[in-house]
C-alpha positions in Angstrom: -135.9 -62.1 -13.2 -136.4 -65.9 -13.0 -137.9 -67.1 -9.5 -135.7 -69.9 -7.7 -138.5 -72.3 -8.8 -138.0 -71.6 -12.7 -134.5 -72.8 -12.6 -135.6 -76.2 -11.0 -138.5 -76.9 -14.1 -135.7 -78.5 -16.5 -136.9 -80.2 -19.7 -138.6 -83.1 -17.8 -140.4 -86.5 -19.8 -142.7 -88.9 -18.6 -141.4 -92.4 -18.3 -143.6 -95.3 -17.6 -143.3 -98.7 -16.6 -145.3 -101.5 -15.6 -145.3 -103.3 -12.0 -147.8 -105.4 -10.4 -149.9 -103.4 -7.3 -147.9 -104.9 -4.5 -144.9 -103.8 -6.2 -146.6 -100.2 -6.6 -147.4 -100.2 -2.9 -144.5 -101.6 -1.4 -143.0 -98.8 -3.6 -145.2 -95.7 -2.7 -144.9 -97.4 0.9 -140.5 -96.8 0.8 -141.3 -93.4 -1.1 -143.5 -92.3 1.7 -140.9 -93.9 4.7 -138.4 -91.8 2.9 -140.2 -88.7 3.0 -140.1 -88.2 -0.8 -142.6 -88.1 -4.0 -142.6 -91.5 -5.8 -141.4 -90.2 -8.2 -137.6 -88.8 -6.3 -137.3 -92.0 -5.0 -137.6 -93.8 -8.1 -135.2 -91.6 -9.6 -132.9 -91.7 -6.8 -132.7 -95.5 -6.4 -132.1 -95.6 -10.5 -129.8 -93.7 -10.3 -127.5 -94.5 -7.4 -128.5 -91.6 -5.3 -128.8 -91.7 -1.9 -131.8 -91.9 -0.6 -133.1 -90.3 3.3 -132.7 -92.5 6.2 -135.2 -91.9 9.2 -135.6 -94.1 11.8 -139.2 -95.1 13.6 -141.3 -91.8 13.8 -144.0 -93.4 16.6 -142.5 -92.2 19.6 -142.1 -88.7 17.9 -146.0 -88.8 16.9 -146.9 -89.8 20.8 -144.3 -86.7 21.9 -146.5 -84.5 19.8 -149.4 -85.4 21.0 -147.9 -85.2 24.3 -146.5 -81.3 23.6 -150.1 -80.3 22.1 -152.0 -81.3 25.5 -149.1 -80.0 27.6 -149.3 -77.0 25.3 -153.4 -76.9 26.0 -152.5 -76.6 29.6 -150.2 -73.8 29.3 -152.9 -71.9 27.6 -155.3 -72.3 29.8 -152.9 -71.2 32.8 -152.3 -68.4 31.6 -155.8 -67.0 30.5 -156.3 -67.5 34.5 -153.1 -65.8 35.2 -154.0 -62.9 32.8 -157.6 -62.9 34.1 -155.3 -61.6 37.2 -156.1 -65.0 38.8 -153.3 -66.2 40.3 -154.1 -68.8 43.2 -151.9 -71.6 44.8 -153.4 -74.1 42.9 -152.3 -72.2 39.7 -148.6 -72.3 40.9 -148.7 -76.3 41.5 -150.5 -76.6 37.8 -147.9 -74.2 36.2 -144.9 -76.4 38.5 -146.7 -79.9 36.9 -146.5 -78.8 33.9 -143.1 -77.5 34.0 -141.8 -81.2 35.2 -144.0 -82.7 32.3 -142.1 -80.2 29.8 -138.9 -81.0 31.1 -139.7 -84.9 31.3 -140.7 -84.8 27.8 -137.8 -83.0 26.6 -135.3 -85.7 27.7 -137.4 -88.2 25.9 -137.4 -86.6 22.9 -134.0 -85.5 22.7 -132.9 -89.2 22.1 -135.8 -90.2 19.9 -135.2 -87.2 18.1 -131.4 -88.3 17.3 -132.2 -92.2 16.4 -135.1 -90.8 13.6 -132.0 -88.5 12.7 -129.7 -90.9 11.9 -131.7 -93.9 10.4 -131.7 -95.7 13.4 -134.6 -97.3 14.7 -135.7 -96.5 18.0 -136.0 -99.8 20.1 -136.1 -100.8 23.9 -133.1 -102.5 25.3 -133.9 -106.1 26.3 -133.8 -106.2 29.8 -135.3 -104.9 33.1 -137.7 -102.6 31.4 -139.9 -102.4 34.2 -137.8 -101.0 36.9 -136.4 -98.3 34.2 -140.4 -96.8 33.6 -140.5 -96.8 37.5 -137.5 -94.9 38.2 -138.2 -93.0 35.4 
C-alpha cells in the first residue's frame, strides 16, 4: 500500500536558470511572503497558478507574543489556585487577565481576517489618538 506521500513524488527534473543575487533574493523574499518553497512559487508564477495572498503578519507576531505572556499568567494563577491558594488578589489577577484575553481577542479577530484575504493591515488616517484612548 502506497503512503499519500508516494503518490505526490512524480517523475520530477532539475531545471536551472541563471539570475543575478538581487533577483534571487527579491525572489526567495516573494517565495517566503507567500508562504511557499522557492521552488512552488517559481513553478506557480510560470505557470499561471495562483499564488497565496496574505496580508501584513506584524500585528499577528505582537498578538502572539501578547497570548504567550497572557498565557504565562494564566499558568502561574493557577499553580496558586491548585496550591489551594486562592486569595482576593488572585480573583483581580485572574479578572485582569480575563479583560486582557478578551481585549486581545477583538484585535485579532480583524487582523486575523485582513492576513486572510491579502489585505494589508493599515491604520485609518485620521484621529488615531482618541481611538487608542477609548480603546
Amino acid at each position: 500500500m502506497k503512503k499519500e506521500t508516494d503518490k505526490k513524488k512524480v517523475s520530477m527534473t532539475r531545471m536551472e536558470l541563471r539570475i543575478s543575487a538581487e533577483e534571487k533574493a527579491q525572489i526567495e523574499q516573494k517565495a517566503r511572503k507567500a508562504g511557499i518553497t522557492t521552488s512552488e512559487f517559481i513553478r506557480r508564477s510560470a505557470l499561471g497558478r495562483r499564488l497565496p495572498s496574505y496580508g501584513d503578519t506584524t500585528l499577528l507576531q505582537e498578538y502572539s507574543m501578547q497570548l504567550g505572556k497572557i498565557g504565562s499568567n494564566l499558568n502561574q494563577i493557577a499553580k496558586y489556585v491548585n496550591q489551594g491558594f486562592l486569595l482576593d488578589s488572585f480573583i483581580g489577577e485572574i479578572k485582569e487577565t480575563c479583560r486582557e484575553l478578551v481585549d486581545l481577542k477583538f484585535r485579532i479577530l480583524p487582523a486575523l481576517e485582513d492576513v486572510a484575504c491579502g489585505k494589508k493591515y493599515k491604520k485609518k488616517h485620521g484621529n488615531t489618538a482618541s481611538r487608542k484612548e477609548s480603546g
